[in-house]
N, CA, C and O atoms as a printed pandas DataFrame, in Angstrom:
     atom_number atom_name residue_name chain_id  residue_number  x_coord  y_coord  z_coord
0              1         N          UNK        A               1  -24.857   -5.727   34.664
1              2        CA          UNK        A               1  -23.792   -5.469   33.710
2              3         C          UNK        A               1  -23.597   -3.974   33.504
3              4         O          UNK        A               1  -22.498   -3.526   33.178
4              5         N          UNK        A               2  -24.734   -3.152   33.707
5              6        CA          UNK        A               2  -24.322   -1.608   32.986
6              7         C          UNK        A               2  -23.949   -0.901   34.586
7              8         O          UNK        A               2  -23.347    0.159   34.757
8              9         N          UNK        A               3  -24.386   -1.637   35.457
9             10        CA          UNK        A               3  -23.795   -0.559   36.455
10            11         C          UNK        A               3  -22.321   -0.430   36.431
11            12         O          UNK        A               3  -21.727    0.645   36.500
12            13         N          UNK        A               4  -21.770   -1.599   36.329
13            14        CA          UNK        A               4  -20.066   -1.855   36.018
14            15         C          UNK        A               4  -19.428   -0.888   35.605
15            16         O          UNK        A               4  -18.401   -0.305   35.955
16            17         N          UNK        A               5  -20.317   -0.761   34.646
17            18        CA          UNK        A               5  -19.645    0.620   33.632
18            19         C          UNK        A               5  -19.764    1.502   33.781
19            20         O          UNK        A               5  -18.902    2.358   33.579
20            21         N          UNK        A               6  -20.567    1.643   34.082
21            22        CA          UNK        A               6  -20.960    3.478   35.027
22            23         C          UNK        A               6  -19.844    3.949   36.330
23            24         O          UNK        A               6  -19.182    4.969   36.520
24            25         N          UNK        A               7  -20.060    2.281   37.320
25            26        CA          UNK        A               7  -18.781    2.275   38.167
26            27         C          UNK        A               7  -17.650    2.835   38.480
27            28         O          UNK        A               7  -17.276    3.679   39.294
28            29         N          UNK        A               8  -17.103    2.083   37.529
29            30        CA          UNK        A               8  -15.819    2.199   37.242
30            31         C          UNK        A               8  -15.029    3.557   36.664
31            32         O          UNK        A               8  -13.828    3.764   36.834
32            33         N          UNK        A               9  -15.659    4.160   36.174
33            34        CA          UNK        A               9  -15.410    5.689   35.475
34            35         C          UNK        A               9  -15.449    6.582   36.826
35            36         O          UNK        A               9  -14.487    7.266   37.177
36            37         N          UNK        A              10  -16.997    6.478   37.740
37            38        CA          UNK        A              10  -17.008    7.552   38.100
38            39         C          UNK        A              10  -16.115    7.381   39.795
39            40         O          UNK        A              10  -15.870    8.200   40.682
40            41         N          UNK        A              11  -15.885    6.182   39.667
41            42        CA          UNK        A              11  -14.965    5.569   40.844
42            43         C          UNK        A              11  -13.182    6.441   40.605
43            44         O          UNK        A              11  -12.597    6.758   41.641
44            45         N          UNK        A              12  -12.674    6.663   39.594
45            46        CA          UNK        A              12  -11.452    7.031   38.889
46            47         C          UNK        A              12  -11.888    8.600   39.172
47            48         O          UNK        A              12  -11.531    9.266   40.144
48            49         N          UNK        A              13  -12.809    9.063   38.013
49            50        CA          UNK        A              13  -12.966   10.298   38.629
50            51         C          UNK        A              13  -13.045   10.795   40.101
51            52         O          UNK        A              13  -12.913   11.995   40.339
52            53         N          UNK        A              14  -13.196   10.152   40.803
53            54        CA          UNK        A              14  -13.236   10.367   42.286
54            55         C          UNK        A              14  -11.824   10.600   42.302
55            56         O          UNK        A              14  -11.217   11.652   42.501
56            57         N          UNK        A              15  -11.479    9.661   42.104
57            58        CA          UNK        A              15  -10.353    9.678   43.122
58            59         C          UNK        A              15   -8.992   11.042   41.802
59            60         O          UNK        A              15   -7.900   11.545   42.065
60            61         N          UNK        A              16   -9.387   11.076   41.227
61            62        CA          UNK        A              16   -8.820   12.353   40.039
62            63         C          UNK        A              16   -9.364   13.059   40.346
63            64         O          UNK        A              16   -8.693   13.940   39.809
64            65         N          UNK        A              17  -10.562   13.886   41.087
65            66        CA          UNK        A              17  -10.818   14.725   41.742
66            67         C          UNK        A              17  -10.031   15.406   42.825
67            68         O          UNK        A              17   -9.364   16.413   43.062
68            69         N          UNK        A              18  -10.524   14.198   43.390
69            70        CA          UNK        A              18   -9.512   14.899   44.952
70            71         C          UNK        A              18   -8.424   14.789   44.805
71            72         O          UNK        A              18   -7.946   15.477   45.708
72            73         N          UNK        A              19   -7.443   14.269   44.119
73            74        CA          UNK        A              19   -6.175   14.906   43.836
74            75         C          UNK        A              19   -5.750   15.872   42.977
75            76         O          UNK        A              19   -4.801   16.630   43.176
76            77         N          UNK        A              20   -6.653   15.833   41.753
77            78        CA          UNK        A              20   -6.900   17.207   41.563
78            79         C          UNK        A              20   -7.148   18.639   42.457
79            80         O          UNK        A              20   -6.628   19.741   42.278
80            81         N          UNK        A              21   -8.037   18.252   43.381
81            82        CA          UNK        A              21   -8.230   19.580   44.406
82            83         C          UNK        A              21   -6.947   20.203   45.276
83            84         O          UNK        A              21   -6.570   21.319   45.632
84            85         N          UNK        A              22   -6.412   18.542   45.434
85            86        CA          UNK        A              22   -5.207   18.525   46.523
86            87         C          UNK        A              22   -3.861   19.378   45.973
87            88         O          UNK        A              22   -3.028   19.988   46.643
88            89         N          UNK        A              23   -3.954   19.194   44.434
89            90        CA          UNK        A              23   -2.504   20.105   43.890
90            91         C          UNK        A              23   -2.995   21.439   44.019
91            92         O          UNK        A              23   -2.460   22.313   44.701
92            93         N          UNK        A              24   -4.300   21.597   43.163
93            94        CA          UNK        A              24   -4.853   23.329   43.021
94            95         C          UNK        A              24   -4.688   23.996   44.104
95            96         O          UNK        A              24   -4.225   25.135   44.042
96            97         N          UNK        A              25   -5.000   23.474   45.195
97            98        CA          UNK        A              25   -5.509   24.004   46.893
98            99         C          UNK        A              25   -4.035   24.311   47.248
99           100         O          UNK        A              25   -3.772   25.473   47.558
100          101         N          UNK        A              26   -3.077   23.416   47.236
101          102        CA          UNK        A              26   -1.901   23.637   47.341
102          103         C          UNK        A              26   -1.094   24.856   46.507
103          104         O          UNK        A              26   -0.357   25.618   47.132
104          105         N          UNK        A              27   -1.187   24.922   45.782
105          106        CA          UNK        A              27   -0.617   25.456   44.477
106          107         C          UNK        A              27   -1.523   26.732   44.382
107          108         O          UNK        A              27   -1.238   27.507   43.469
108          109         N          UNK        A              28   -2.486   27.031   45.130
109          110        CA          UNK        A              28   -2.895   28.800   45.195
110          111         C          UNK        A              28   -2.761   28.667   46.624
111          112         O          UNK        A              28   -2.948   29.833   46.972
112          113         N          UNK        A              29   -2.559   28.004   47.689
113          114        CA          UNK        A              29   -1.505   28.195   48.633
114          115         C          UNK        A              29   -0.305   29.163   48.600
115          116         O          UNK        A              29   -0.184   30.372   48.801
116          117         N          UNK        A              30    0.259   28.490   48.376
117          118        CA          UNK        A              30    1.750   28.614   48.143
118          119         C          UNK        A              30    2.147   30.213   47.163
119          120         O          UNK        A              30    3.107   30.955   47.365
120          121         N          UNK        A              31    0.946   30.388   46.003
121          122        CA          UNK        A              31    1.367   31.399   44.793
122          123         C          UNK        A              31    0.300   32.658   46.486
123          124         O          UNK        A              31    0.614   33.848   46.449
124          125         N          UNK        A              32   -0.162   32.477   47.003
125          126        CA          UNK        A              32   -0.801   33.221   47.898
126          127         C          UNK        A              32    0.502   33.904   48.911
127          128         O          UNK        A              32    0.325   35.070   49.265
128          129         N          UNK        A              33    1.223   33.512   49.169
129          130        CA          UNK        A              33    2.507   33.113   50.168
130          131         C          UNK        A              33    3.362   33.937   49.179
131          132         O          UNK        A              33    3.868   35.020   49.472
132          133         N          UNK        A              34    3.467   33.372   48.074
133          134        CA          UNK        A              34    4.614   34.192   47.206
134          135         C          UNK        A              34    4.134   36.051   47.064
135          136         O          UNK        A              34    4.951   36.948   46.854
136          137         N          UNK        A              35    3.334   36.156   47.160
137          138        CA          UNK        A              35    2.503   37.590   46.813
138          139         C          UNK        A              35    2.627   38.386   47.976
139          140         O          UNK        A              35    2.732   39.613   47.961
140          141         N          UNK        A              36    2.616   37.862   48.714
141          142        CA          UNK        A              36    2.408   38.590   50.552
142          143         C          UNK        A              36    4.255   38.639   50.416
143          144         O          UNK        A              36    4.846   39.716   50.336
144          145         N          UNK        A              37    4.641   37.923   50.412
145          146        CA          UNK        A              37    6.265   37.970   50.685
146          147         C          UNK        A              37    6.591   37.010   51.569
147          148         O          UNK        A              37    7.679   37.120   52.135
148          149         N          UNK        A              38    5.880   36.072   51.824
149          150        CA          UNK        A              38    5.897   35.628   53.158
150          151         C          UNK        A              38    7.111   34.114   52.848
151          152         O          UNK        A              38    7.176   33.468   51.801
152          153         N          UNK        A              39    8.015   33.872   54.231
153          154        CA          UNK        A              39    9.004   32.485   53.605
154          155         C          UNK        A              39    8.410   31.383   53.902
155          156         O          UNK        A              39    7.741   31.216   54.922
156          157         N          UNK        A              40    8.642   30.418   52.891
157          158        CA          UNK        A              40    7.645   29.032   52.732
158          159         C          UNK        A              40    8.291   28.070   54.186
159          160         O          UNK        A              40    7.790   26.962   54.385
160          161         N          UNK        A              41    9.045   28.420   54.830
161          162        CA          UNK        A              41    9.264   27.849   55.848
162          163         C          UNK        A              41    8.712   27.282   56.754
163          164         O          UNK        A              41    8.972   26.298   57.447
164          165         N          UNK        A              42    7.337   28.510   56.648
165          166        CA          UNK        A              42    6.298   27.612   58.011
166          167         C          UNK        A              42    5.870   26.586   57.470
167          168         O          UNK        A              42    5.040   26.210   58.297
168          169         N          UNK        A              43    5.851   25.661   56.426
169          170        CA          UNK        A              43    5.196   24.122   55.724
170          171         C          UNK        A              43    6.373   23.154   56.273
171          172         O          UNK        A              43    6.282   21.939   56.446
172          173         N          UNK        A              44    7.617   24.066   56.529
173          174        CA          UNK        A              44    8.286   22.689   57.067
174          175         C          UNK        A              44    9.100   23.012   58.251
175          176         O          UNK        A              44   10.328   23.026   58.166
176          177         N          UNK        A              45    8.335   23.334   59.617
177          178        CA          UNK        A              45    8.757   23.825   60.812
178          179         C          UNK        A              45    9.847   22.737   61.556
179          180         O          UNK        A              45    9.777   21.510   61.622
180          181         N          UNK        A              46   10.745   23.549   62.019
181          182        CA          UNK        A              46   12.017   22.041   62.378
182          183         C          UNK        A              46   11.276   22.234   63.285
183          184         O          UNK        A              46   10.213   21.798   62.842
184          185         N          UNK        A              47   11.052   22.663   64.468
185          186        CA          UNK        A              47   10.946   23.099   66.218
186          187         C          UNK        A              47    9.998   21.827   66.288
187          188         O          UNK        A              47   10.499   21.063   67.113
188          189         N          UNK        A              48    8.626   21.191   65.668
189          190        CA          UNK        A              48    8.085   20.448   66.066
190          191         C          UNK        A              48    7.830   19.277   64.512
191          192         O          UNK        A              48    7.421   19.386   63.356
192          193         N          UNK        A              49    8.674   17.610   65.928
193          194        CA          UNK        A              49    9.310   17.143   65.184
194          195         C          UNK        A              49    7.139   16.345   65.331
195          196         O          UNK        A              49    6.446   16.154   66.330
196          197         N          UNK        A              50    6.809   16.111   63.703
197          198        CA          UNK        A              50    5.875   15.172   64.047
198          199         C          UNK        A              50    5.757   13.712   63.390
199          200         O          UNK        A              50    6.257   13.259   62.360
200          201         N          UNK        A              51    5.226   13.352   64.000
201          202        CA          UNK        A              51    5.062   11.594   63.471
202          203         C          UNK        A              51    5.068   11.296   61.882
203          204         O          UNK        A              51    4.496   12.094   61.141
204          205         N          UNK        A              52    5.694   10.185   61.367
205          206        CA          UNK        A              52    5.883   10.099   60.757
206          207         C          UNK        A              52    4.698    9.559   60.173
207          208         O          UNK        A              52    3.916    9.018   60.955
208          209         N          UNK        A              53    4.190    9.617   58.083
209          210        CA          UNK        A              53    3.209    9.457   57.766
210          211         C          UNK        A              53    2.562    7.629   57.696
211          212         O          UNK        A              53    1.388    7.272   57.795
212          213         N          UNK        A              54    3.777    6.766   57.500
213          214        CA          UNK        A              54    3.723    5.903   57.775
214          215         C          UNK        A              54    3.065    4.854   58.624
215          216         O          UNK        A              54    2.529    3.756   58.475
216          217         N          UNK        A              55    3.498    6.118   60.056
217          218        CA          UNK        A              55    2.764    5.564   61.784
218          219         C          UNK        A              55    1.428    5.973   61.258
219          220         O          UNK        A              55    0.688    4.998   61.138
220          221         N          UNK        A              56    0.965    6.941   60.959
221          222        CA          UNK        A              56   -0.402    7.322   61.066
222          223         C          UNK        A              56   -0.872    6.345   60.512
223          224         O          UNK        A              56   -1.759    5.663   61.025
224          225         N          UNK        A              57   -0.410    6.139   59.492
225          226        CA          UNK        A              57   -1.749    5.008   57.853
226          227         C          UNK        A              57   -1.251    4.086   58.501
227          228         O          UNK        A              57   -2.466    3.918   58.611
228          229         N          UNK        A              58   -0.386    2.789   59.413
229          230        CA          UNK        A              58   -0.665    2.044   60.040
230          231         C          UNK        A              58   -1.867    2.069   61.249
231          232         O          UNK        A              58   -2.797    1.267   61.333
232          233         N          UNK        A              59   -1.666    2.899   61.911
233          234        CA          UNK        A              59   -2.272    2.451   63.137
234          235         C          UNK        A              59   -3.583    2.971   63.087
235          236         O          UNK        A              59   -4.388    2.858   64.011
236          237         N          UNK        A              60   -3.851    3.661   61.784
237          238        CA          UNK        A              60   -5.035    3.906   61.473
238          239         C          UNK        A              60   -6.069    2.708   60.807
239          240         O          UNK        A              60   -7.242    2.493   61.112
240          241         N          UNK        A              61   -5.346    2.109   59.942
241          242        CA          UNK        A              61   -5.956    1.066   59.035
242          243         C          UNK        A              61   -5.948   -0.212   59.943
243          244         O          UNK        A              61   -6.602   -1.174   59.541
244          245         N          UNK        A              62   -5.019   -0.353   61.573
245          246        CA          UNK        A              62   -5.027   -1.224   62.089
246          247         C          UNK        A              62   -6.299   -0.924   63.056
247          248         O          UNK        A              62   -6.907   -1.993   63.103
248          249         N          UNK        A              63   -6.876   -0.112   63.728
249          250        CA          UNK        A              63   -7.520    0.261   64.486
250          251         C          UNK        A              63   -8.924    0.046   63.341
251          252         O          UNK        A              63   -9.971   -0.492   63.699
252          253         N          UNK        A              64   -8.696    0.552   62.011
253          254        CA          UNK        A              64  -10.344    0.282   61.239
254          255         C          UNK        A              64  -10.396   -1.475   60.853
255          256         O          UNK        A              64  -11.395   -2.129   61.150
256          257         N          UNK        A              65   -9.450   -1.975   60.310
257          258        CA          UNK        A              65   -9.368   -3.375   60.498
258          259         C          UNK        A              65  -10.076   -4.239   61.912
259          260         O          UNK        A              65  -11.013   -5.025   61.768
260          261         N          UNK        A              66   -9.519   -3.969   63.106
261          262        CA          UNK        A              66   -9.548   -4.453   63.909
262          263         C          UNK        A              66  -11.320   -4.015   64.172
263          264         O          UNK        A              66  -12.058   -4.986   64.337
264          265         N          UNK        A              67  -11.921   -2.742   64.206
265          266        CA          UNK        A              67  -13.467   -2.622   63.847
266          267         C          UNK        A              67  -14.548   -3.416   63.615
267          268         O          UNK        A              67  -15.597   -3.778   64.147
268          269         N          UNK        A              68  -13.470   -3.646   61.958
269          270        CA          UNK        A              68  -14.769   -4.422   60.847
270          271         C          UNK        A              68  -14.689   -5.931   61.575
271          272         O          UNK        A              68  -15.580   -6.737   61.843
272          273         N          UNK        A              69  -13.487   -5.961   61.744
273          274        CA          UNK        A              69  -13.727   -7.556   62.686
274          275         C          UNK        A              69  -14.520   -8.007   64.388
275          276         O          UNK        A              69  -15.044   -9.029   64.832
276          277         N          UNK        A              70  -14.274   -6.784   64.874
277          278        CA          UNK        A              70  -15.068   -7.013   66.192
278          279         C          UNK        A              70  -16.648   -6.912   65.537
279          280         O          UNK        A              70  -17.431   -7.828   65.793
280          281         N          UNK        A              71  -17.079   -5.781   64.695
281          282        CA          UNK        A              71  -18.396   -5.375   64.119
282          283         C          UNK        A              71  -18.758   -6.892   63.663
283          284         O          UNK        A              71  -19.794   -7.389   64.106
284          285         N          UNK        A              72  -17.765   -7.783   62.614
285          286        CA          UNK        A              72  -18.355   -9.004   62.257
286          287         C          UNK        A              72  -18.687   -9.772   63.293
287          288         O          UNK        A              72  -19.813  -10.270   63.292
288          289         N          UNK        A              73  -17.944   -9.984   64.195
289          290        CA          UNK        A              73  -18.092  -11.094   65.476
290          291         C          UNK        A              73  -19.699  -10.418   66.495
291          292         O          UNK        A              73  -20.577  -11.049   67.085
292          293         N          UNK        A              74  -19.557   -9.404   66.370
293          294        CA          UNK        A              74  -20.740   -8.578   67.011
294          295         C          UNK        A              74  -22.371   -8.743   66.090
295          296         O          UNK        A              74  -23.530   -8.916   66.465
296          297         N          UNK        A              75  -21.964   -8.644   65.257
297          298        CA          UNK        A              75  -23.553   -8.794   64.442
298          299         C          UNK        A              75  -23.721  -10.030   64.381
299          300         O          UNK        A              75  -24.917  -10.266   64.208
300          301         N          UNK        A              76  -22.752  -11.472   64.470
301          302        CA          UNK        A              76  -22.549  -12.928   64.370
302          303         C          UNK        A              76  -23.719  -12.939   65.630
303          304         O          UNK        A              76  -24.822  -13.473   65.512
304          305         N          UNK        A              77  -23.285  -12.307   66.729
305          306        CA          UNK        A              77  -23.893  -12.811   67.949
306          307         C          UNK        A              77  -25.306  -12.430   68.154
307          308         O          UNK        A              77  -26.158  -13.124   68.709
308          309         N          UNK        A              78  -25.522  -10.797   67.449
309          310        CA          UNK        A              78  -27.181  -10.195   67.115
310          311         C          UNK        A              78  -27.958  -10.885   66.769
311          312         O          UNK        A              78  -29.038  -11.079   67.327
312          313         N          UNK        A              79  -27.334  -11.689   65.208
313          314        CA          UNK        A              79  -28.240  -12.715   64.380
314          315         C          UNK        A              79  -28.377  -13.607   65.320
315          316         O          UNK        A              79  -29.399  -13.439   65.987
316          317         N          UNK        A              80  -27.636  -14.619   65.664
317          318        CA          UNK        A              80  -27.677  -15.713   66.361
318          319         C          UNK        A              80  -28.632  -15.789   68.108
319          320         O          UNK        A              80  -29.565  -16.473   68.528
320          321         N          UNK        A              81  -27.845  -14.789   68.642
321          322        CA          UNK        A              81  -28.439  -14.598   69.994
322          323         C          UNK        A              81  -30.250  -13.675   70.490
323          324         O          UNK        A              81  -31.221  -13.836   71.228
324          325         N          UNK        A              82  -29.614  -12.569   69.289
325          326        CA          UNK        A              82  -31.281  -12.274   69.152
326          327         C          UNK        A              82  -32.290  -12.569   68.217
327          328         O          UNK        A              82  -33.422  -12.093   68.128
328          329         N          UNK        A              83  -31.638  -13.549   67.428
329          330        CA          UNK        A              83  -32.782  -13.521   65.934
330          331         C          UNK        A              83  -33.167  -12.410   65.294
331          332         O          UNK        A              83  -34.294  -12.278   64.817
332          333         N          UNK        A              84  -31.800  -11.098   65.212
333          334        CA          UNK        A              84  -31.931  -10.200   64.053
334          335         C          UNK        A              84  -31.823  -10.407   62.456
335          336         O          UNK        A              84  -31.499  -11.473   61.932
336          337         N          UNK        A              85  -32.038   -9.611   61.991
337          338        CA          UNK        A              85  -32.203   -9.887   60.838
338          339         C          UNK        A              85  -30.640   -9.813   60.090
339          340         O          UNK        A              85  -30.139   -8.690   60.034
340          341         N          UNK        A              86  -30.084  -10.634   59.682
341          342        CA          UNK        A              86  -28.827  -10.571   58.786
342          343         C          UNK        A              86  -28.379   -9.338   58.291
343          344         O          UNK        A              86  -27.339   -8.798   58.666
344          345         N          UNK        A              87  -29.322   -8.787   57.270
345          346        CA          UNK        A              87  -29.019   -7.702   56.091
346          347         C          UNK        A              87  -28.965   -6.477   56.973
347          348         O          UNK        A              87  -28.227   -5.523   56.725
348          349         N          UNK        A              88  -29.933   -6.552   58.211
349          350        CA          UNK        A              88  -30.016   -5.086   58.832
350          351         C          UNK        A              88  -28.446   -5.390   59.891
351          352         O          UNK        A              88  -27.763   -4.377   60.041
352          353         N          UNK        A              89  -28.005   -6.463   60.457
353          354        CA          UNK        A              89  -27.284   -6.290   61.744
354          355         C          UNK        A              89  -25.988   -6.572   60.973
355          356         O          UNK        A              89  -25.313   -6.094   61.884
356          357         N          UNK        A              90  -25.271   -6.856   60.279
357          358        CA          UNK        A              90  -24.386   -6.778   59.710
358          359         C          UNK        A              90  -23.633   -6.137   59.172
359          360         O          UNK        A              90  -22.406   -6.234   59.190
360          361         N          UNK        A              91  -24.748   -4.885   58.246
361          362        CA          UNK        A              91  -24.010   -3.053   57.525
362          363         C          UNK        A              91  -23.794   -2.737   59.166
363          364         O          UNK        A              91  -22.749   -2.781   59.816
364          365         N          UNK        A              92  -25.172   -2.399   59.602
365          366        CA          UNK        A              92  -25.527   -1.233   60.807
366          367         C          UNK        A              92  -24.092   -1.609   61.619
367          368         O          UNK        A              92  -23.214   -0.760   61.465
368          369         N          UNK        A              93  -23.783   -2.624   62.359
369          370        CA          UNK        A              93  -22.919   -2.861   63.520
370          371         C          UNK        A              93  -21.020   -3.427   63.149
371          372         O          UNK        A              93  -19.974   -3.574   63.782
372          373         N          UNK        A              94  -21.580   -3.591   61.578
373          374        CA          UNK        A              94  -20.249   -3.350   60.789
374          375         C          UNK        A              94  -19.642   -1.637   60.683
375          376         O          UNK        A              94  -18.634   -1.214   61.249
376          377         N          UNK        A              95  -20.405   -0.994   59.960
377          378        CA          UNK        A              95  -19.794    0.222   59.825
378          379         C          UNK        A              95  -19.600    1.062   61.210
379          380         O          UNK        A              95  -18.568    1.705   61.403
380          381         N          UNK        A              96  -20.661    1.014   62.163
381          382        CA          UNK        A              96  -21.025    1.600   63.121
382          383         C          UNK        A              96  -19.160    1.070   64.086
383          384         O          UNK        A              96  -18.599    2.005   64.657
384          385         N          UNK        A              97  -18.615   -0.020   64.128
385          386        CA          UNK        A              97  -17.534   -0.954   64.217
386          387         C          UNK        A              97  -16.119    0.031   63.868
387          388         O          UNK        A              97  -15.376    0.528   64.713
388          389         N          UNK        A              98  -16.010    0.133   62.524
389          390        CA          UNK        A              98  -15.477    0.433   61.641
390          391         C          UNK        A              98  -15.183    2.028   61.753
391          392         O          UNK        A              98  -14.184    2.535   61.243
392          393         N          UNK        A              99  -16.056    2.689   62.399
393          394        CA          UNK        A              99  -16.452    4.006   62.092
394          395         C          UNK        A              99  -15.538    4.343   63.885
395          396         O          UNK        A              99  -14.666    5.200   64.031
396          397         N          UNK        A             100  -15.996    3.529   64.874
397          398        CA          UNK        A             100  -15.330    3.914   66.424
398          399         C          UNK        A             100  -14.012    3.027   66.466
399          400         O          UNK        A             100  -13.444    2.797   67.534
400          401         N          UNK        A             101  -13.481    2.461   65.041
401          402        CA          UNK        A             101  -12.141    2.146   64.815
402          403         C          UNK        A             101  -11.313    3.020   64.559
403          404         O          UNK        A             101  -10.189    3.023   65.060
404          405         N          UNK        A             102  -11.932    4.309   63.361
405          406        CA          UNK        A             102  -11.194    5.114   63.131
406          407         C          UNK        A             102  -10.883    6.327   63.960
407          408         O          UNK        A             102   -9.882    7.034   64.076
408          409         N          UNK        A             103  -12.694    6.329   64.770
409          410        CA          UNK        A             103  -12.374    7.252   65.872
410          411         C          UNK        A             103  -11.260    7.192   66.682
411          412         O          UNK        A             103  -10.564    8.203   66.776
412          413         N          UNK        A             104  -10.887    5.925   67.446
413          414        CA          UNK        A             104   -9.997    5.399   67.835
414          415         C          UNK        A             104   -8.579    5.934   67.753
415          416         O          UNK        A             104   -7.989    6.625   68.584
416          417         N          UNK        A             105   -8.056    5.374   66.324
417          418        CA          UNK        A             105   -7.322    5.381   65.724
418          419         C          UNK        A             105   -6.714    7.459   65.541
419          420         O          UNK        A             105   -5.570    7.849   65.308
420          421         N          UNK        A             106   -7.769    8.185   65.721
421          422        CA          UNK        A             106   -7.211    9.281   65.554
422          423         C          UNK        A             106   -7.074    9.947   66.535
423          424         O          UNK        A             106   -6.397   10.973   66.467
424          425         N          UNK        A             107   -7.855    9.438   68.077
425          426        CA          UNK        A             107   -6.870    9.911   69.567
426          427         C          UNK        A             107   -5.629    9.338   69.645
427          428         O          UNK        A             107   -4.761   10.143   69.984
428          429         N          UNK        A             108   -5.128    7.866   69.383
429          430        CA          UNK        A             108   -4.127    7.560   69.353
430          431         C          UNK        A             108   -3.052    7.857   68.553
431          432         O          UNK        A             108   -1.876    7.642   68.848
432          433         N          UNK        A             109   -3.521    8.425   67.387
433          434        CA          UNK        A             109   -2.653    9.640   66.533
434          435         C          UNK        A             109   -1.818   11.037   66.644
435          436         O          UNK        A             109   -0.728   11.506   66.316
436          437         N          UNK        A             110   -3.273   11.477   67.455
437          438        CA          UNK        A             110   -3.458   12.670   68.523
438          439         C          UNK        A             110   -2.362   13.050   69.290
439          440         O          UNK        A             110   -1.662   14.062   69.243
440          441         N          UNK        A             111   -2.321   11.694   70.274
441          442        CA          UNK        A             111   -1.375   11.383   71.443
442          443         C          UNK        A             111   -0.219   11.213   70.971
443          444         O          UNK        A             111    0.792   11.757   71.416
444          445         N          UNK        A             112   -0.277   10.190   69.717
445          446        CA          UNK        A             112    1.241   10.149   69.339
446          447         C          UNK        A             112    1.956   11.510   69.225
447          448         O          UNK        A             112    3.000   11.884   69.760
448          449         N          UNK        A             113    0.963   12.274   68.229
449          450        CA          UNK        A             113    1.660   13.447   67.906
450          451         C          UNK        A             113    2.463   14.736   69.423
451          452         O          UNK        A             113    3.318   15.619   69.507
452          453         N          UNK        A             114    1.630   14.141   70.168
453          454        CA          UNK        A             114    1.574   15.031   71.258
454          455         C          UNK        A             114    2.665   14.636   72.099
455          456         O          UNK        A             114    3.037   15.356   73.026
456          457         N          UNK        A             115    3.368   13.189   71.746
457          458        CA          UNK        A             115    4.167   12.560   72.844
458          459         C          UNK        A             115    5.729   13.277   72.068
459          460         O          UNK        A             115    6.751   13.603   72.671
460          461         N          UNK        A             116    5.381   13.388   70.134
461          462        CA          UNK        A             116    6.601   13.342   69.493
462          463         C          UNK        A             116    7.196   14.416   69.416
463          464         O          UNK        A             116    8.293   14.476   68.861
């Protein structure tokens, strides 16, 4: 019961963090740019057109999806075929799954960007 509560707060703060960082970082960016003289133009270069943000968070979340599911079917067969242990072959070959999903997912990003 008390971890819940602890949880949940510092789960919010997380994520109010890093968007917190994300405006500041931006925002002494930009006042950095204003001081030099420099035109805010280079943040939005026409000459190179790139992928849209959309494509990325699809084919990213499809490539980590597709992971956690081969990782499940993969540790199914550890337990079963080698008599591993559940608790150990399930995180380990789940995340490990999950983790060369996203790898994945960000050459094919890569490329996209490189084709667009």
């Amino acid at each position: 019961m008390g971890s819940e509560v602890i949880l949940v707060p510092i789960m919010f703060g997380v994520l109010f963090g890093i968007f917190y960082l994300y405006i500041s970082a931006r925002n002494k960016e930009r006042l950095a740019l204003i001081e030099k003289g420099a035109d805010a133009s280079i943040f939005y270069s026409s000459t190179r057109r790139a992928t849209p943000m959309w494509k990325v968070i699809i084919i990213n979340l499809a490539f980590l999806l597709m992971g956690i599911g081969l990782g499940t079917l993969i540790a199914e067969g550890f337990v079963q075929g080698f008599g591993m242990d559940e608790e150990v072959a399930f995180p380990g070959v789940i995340f490990f799954m999950a983790g060369l999903g996203l790898f994945t997912g960000y050459y094919v990003t890569k490329k996209l960007n490189k084709d667009a």
